[in-house]
C-alpha positions in Angstrom: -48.4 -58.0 -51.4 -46.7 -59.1 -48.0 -44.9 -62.3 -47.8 -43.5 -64.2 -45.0 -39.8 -64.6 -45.4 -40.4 -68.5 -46.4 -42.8 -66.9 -48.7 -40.8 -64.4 -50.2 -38.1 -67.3 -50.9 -40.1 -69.6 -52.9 -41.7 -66.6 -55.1 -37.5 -65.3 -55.3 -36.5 -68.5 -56.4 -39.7 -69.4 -59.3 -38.6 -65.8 -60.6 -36.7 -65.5 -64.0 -35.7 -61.9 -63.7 -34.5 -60.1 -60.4 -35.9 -57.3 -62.0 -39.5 -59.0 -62.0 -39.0 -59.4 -58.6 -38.3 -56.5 -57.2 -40.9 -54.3 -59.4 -43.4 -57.1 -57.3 -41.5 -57.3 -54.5 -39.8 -54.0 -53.3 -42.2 -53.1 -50.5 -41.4 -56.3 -48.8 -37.4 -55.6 -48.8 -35.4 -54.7 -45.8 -34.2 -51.2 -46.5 -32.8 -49.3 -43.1 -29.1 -50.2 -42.3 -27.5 -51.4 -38.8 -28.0 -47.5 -37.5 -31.6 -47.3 -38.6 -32.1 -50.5 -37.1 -30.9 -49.5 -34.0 -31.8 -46.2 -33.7 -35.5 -47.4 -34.7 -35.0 -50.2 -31.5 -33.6 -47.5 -29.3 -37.0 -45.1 -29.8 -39.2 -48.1 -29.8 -38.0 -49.4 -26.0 -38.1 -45.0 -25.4 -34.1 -45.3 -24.2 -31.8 -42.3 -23.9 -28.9 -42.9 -27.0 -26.7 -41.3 -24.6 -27.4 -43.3 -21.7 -27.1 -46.7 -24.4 -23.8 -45.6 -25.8 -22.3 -45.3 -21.9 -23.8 -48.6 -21.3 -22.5 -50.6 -24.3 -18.9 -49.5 -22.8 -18.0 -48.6 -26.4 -16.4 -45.3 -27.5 -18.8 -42.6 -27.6 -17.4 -41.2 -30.9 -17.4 -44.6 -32.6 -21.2 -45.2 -31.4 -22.5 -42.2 -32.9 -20.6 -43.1 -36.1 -22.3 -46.6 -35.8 -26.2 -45.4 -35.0 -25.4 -42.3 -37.5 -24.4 -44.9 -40.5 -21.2 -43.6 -41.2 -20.2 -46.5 -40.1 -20.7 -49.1 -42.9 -20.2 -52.4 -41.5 -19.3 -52.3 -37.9 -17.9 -55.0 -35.9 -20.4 -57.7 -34.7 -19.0 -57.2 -30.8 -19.7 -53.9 -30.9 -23.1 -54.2 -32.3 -23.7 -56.9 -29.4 -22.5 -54.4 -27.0 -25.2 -52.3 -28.3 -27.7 -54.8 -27.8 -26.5 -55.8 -25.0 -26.9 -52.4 -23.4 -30.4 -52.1 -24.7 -31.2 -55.7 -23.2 -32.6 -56.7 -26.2 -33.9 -60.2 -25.8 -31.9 -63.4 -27.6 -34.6 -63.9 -30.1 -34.1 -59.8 -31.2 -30.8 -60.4 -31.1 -30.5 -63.2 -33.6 -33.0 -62.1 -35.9 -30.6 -58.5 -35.8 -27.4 -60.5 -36.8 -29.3 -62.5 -39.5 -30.7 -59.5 -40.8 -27.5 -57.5 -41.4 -25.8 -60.1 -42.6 -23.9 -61.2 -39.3 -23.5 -64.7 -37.8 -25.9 -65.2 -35.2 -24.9 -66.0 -32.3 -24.5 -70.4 -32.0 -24.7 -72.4 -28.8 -22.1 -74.7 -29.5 -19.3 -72.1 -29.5 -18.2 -71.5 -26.1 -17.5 -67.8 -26.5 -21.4 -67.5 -28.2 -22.9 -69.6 -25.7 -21.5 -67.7 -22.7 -22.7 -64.5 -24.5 -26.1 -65.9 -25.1 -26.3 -66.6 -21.4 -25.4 -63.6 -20.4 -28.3 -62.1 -22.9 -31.2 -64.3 -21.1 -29.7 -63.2 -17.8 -30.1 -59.7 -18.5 -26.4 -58.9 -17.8 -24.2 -55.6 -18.5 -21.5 -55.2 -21.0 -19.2 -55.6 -18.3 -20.6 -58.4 -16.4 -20.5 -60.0 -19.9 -17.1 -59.2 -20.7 -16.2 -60.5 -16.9 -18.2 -63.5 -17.9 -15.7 -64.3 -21.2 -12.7 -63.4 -19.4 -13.2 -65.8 -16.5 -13.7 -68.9 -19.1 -10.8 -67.3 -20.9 -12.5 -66.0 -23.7 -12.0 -63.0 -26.0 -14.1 -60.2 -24.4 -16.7 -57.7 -26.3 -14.3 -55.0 -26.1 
């Protein structure tokens, strides 16, 4: 059966047994990890990996260990370079973060907010990093 999220929550929280629920449930579960997710985002907008990995201005040999998996829980910058370099829209972004289990990014910190406008303007990796640097911010990278 396919739930919404808010669905999925009330059945999780009526349930007695995890195990219950996830004999009824599995098929609705999140399964691919941060690589598989972006890997499956990369094919999807039909981008070159290569071209993404120059563009998200991160080390070539730690992005293929990122989209590969090896990489287990990789930094949250470096996944928003990633993104950022894909110009994945704010909305994708968030529900990205939330998914894997990283804050999303919040408009009342100053660091977040400044990267959240950069997102909706469609900026690079480097125009965001100039970005946080002139309002004296920590950068991406």
């Amino acid at each position: 059966m396919k739930y919404s999220t808010a669905d999925l929550l009330s059945v999780l929280k009526k349930t007695e047994e995890y195990d219950d629920f996830y004999i009824e449930n599995n098929n609705d579960l999140l399964k691919e990890n941060v690589g598989g997710m972006l890997n499956d985002m990369i094919r999807r907008r039909r981008l070159s990996k290569k071209q993404v990995i120059s563009d998200s201005q991160i080390n070539r040999v730690y992005a293929y260990q990122i989209l590969s998996g090896t990489k287990s829980a990789p930094a949250r910058d470096k996944l928003l370079c990633l993104l950022i370099a894909m110009k994945i829209p704010l909305d994708e972004v968030q529900t990205f973060l939330k998914t894997n289990g990283y804050p999303q990014l919040y408009p009342r910190i100053k660091r977040d907010s400044i990267i959240i406008f950069c997102i909706n303007k469609g900026a690079t990796v480097v125009e965001t990093n100039y970005e946080l640097f002139s309002h004296e911010e920590k950068t991406l990278l």
